[in-house]
C-alpha positions as CSV (number, residue, x, y, z in Angstrom):
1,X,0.0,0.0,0.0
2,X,1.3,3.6,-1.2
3,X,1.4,5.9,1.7
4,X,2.2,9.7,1.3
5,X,2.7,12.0,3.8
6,X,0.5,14.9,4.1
7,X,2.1,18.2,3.5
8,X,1.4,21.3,5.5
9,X,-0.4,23.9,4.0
10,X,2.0,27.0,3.0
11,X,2.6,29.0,6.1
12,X,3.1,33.1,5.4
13,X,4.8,34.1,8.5
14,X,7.6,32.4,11.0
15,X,4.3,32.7,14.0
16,X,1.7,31.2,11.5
17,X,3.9,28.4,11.1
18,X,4.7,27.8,15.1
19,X,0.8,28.2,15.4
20,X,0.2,25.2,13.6
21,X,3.1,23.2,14.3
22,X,1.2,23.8,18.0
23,X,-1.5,22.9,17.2
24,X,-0.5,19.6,15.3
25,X,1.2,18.9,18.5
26,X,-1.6,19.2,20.6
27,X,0.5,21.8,22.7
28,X,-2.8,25.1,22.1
29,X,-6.2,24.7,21.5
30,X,-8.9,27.1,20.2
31,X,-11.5,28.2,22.6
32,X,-14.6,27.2,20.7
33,X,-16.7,30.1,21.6
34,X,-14.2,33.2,21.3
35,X,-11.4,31.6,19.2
36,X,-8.7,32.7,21.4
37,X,-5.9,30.4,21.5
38,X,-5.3,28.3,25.2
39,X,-2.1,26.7,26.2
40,X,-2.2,22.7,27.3
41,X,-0.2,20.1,28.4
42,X,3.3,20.1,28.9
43,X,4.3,16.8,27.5
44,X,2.8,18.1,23.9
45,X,4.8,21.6,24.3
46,X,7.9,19.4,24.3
47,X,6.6,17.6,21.3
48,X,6.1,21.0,19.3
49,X,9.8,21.7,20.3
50,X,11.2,18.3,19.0
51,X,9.1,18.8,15.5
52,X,10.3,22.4,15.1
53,X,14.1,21.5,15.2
54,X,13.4,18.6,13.0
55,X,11.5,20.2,10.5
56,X,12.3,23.6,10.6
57,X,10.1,25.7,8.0
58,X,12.3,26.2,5.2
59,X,15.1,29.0,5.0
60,X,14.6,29.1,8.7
61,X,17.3,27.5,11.6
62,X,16.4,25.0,13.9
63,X,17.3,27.3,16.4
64,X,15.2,30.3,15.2
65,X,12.0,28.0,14.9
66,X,12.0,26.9,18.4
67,X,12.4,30.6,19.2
68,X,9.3,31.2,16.9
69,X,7.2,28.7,19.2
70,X,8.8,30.0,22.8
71,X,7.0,33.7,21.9
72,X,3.6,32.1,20.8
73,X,3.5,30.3,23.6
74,X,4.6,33.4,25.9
75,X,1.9,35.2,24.2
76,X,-0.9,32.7,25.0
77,X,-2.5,31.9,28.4
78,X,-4.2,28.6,29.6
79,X,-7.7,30.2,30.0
80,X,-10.0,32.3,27.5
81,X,-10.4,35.6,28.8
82,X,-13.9,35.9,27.2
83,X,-15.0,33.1,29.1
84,X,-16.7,33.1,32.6
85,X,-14.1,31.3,35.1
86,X,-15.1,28.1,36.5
């Protein structure tokens, strides 16, 4: 059986790109009411780490990728601020 690996879709920007590599990793979510991004588990942040430095969008170092994911996740919080606390 012929398997082929599904290919990203182009990214525009270095955040865009550590956005989804996050969310393939299971490291943010999206509220479903306000859209706001929300910051999960640990174990998947690492994860999004270990995929940027091995597949580093192209033109752009290992180094600078993880970089790229540090600030999204610096600039996301673990709770939707529209949304009443429980």
């Amino acid at each position: 059986m012929l398997m082929t690996k599904e290919r990203r879709p182009p990214i525009r920007t270095l955040r865009g790109w550590a956005i989804t590599i996050l969310n393939e990793a299971g490291a943010v979510r999206e509220c479903e009411e306000h859209g706001w991004m929300q910051d999960r588990a640990v174990h998947a942040r690492e994860r999004a780490f270990d995929i940027a430095r091995r597949d580093p969008p192209p033109g752009v170092s290992s180094q600078a990728a993880a970089v790229a994911l540090a600030e999204v996740l610096d600039s996301i919080g673990d709770t939707c601020p529209e949304c009443p606390p429980v």
